[in-house]
N, C-alpha and C positions, 0 to 999 in steps of 0.2 A: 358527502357519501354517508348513506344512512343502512345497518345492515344491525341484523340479528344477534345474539351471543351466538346461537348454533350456526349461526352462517358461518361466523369468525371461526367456530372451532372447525369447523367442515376443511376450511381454506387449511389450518395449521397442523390438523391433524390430530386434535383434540379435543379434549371432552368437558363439556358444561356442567359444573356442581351450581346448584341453582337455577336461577330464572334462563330458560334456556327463549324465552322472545324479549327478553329486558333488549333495548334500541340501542346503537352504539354509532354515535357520528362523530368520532374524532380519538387521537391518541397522544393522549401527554403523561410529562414524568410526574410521580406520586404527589409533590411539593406544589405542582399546577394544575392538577388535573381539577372536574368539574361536574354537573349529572352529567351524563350520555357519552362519558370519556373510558376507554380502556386504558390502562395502565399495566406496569410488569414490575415482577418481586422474584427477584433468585435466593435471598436469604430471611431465615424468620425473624432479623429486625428489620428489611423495607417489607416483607408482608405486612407488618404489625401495622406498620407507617400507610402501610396501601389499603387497608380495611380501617383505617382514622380517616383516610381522605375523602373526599366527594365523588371518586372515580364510581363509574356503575360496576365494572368488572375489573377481574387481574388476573394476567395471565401470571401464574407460575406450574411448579415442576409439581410433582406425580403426589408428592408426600405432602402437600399442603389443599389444608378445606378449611370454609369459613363459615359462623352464621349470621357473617354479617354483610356478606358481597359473595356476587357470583364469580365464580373462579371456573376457568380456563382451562384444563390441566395440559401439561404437556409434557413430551420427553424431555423434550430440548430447549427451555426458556428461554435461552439466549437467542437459539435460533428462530424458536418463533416469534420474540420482538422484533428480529431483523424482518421478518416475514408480513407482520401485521404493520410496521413502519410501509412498507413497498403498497400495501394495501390501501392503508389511509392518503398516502400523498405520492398519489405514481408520479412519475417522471414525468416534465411537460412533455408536449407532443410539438415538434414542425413539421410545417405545412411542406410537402415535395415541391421544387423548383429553385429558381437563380432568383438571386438578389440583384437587382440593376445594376449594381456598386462593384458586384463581383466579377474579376478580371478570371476569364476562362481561355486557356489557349484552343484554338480549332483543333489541336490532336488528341485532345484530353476526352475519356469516354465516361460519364459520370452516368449514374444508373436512373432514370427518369422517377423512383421514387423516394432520390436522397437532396436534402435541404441543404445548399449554398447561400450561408450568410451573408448580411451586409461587407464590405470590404474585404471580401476573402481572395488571394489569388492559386490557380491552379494551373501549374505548368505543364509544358509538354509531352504529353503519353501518358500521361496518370490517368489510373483507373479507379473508379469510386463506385463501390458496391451498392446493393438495395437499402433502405433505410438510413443512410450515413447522415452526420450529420457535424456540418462543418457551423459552427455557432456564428461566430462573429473574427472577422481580424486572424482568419486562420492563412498561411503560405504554407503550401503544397508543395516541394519541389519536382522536376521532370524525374518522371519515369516512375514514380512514388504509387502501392497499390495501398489501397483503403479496406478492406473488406467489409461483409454488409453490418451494416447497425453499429457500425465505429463512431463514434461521439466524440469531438475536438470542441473542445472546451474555448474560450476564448484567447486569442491570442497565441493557441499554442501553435507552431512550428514544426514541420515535417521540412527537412531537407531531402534531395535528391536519392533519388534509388530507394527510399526507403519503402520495406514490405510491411505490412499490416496486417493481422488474423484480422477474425472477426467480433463482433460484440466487444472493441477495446475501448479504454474512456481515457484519454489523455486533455488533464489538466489545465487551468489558464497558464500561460506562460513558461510550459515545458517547452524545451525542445530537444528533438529527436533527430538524429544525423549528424549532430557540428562536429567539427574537424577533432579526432583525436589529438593531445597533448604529447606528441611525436619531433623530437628535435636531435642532433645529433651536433657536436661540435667542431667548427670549421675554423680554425686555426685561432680567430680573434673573436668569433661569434657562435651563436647556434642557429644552424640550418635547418626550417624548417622540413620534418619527411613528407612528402605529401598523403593525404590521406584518402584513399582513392576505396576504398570498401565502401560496406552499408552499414544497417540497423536491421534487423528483423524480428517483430513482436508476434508472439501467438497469438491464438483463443483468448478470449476474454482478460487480458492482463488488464492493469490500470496502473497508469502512471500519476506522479501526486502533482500538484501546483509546482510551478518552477523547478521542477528534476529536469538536470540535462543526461542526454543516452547518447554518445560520441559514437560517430562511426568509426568503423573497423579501418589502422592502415591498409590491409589487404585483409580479402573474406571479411566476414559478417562480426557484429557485435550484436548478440542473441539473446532474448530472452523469451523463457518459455512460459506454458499456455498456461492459464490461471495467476500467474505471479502477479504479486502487490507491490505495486510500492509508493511510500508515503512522499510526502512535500520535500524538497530542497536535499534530494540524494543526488549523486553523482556517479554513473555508471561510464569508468574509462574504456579507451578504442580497445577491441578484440576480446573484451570482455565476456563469456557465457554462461547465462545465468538458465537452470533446469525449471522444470516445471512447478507449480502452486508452492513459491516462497513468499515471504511476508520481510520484507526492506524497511524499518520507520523512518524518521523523519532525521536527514543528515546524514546518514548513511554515505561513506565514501569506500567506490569496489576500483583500484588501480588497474591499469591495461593487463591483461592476457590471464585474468585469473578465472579458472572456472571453476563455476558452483554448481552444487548438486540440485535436487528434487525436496522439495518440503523444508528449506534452509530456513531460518530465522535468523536477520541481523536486529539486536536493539538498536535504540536513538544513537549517533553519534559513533558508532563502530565502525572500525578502516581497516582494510585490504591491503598487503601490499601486493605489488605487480607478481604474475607467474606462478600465482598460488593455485593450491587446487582444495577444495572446502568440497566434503564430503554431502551425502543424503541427510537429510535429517538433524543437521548439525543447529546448536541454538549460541549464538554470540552474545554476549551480552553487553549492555549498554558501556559508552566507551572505551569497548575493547580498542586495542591495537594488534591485527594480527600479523606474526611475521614468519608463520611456516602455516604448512600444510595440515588441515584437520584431516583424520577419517570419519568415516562415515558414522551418526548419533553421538558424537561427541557435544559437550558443553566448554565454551569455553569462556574466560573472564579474566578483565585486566589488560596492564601496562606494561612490560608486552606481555600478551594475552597467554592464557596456560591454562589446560585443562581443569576445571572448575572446582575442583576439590585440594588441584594445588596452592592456586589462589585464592580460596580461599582460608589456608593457613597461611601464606603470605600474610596477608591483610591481617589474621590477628595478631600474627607476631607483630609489627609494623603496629597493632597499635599498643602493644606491650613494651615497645623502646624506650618512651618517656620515662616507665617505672624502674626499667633495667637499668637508666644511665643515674637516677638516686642513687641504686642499690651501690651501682659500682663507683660514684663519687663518696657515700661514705662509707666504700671499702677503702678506697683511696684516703681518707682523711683518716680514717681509723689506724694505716700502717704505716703514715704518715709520706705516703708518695708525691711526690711535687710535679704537677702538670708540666 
């Protein structure tokens, strides 16, 4: 793809200090870039780094000029790398139709311009919207709806019943619907409950590599429209999770707890079951939560407390070392015997 500085700035919403027809056919970071490459700088030491390099252009923010590359300007740097990323290397395209390989039940209604991969199977009654796009080694279960331009990565997994928004991208090796972690104990063993609910994903969510999303023992385990969530999370049965949150990587949410709208969990933060985690709330990396946020709180730690508590925990904790000197030669000094 070969395209103008002003073309680029057109697309991001931005404006050209410098050569406004300099030629731009590719985009790498500062350290690889090359002639004809754009590149991006959100702070005055990788600007400095990105007018040393070979790149032709760079994009950064409002307050930065050069005379020695053309620059980009933009509100939102961040946003517009994500922007001129989508540009230089769109998405590949599949072709509409069935793959040979692909086992399609006769009641399944699939939309004549969504792409069924090699080895894919789609069971009974499922419905598959416009543009879908089932990659490779994808199972569909019965009655399961896709809506249009849903993207299943390879290998990933839809169990039974499960609903779908539209524009969602789930992952290699996710899956979506398995049996909640539901058991109750029967004199010498645990019985399993059965697990006879769904899953249902909005709008544009995305699910990461290998996250499993347990169906509901009874009613839905939900999650809402724009929500993120990274690789190897764990969303338990009856779980519901609100609108545009951001999940990373590990993430563990117990059965029946629901979350609000704009949540943030860091890496490796756990739920426990029947909580209820407010708007806006920010966890942080290896919390352990064992009660209920409100709404814009932060919270941090083992078990997890509002973020200002914790973090005087942690300095005392790490002021013990010098308190047990102080008070071993108080101890020595009055001469007290351990």
């Amino acid at each position: 793809m070969t395209l103008t500085t002003a073309e680029i700035a057109k697309l991001l919403a931005g404006e050209v200090l410098g050569d406004v027809n300099a030629t731009l056919t590719g985009f790498a970071m500062i350290d690889k870039a090359k002639a004809g490459d754009l590149t991006f700088a959100e702070t005055p030491e990788y600007f400095a780094a990105a007018e040393a390099s070979a790149a032709t252009a760079i994009i950064a923010g409002k307050d930065f000029s050069s005379d020695k590359k053309t620059v980009i300007r933009v509100a939102n740097p961040r946003l517009a790398f994500a922007k001129a990323l989508a540009i230089f290397f769109p998405e590949p395209k599949f072709a509409a139709g069935i793959h040979p390989s692909a086992v399609v039940a006769a009641s399944a209604q699939i939309d004549p311009t969504a792409h069924i991969g090699p080895h894919c199977t789609i069971g009974e009654r499922v419905k598959i919207g416009a543009n879908c796009v089932l990659q490779s080694g994808n199972s569909v279960g019965d009655d399961s709806v896709l809506g249009d331009e849903t993207n299943l990565f390879p290998n990933a997994t839809i169990y039974s019943r499960t609903q779908i928004g539209k524009r969602v991208r789930i992952h290699a090796g996710a899956v979506i619907g398995s049996d909640g972690f539901g058991y109750v104990f029967d004199t010498s063993f645990h019985r399993k409950v059965p697990q006879i609910g769904n899953v249902i994903l909005g709008d544009d969510v995305e699910i990461g590599a290998n996250t499993t999303v347990d169906r509901a023992a009874l009613g839905s385990t939900s999650i809402g429209k724009g929500t993120k969530i990274d690789n190897l999370v764990q969303v338990g049965h009856n779980v519901e999770i609100g609108e545009h949150c951001i999940f990373c990587a590990q993430v563990g949410i117990s059965g029946s707890t629901k979350i609000g709208n704009y949540t943030v969990m860091a890496g490796q933060a756990g739920l426990a079951g029947h909580l209820k985690i407010g708007n806006k709330v920010t966890i942080g990396s290896k919390s352990g939560v064992m009660h209920n946020i409100p709404d814009g709180e932060q919270w941090l730690g083992i078990p997890a407390q509002p973020d200002k508590q914790a973090k005087r925990v942690m300095i005392a904790m790490q002021r013990l070392p010098d308190l047990f000197k102080k008070i071993a030669a108080w101890e020595k000094k009055l001469g007290v015997n351990e």
